[in-house]
C-alpha positions in Angstrom: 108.2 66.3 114.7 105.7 68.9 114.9 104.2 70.5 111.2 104.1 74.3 112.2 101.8 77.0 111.0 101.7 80.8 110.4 98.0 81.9 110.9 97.4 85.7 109.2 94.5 87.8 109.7 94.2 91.3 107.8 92.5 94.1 109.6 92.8 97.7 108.5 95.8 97.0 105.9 97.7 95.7 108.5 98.7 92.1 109.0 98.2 90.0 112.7 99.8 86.6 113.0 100.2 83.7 115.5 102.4 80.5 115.3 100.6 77.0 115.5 103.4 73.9 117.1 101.3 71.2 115.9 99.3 70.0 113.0 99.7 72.6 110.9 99.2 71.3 107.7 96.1 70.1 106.2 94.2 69.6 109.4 94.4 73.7 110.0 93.6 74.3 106.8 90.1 72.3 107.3 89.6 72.9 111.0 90.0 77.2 109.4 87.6 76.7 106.8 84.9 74.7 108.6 85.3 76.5 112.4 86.8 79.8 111.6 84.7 81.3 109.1 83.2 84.3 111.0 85.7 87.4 111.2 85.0 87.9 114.5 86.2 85.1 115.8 89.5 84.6 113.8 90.1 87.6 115.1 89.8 86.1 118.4 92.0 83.0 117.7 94.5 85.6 116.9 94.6 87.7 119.8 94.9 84.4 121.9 98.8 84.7 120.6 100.7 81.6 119.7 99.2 78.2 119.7 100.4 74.7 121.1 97.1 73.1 118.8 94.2 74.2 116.8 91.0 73.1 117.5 87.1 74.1 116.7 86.5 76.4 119.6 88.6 79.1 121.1 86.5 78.8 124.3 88.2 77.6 127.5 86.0 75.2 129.6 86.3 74.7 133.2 89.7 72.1 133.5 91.0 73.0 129.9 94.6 73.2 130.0 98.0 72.1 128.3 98.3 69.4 130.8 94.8 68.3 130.8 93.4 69.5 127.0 89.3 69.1 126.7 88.9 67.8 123.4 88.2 70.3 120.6 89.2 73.3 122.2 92.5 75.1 121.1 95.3 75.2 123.5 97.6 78.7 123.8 100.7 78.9 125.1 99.8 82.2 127.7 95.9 81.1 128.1 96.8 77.4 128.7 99.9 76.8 129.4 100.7 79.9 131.7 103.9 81.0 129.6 104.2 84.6 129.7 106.6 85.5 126.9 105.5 89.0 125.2 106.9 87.3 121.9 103.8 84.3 122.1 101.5 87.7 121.7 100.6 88.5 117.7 102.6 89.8 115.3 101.5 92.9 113.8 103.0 94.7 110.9 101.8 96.3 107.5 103.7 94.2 105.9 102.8 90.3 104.9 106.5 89.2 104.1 107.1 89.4 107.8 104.5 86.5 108.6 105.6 84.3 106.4 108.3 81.8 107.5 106.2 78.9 108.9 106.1 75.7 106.8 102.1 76.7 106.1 100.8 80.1 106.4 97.4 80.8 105.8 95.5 84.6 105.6 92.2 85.3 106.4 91.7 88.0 103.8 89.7 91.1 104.0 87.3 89.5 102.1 86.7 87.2 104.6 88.0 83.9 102.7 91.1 81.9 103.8 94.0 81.6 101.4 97.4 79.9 101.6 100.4 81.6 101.3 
């Protein structure tokens, strides 16, 4: 049984989320506040749409995939795992209530500092 995530970011008033499958409790929270403290690349993480797994880098090395994961780099379901669905893409609505659903959500707030939610 998988512990599933919602993972917010808040640009411009306006909320973007993906969905994390797997280890989404206290290991995302750590692996968020230790790897994903720069803006810029949250905002990254996001736009890679939903996630299979959370790891320190968003980078994909030569061989990375689902099937055949490099260790410490995230997987994605369209990057890595070739699914195409328009709904693994973020969520984007001024409106947080609509991210929250997952067993852990966590925002990374326009003040730059994660919270749970």
């Amino acid at each position: 049984m998988s512990t599933s995530a919602t993972i917010i970011v808040e640009i411009d008033g306006r909320y973007h989320s993906v969905y994390l499958h797997s280890d989404g409790s206290h290991l995302a929270w750590k692996c968020l506040n230790e790897h994903y403290t720069d803006r810029a690349k949250v905002e990254a993480l996001v736009d890679l749409g939903d996630l299979s797994y959370l790891q320190p880098s968003i980078e994909c090395p030569e061989g990375h995939s689902f099937a055949h994961p490099v260790r410490g780099y995230t997987i994605a379901y369209m990057r890595d795992r070739g699914e195409t669905d328009p709904s693994l893409r973020a969520l984007i609505t001024p409106d947080l209530e609509d991210h929250i659903g997952a067993q852990y959500c966590y925002l990374f707030n326009e003040d730059d500092k994660w919270v749970k939610v």
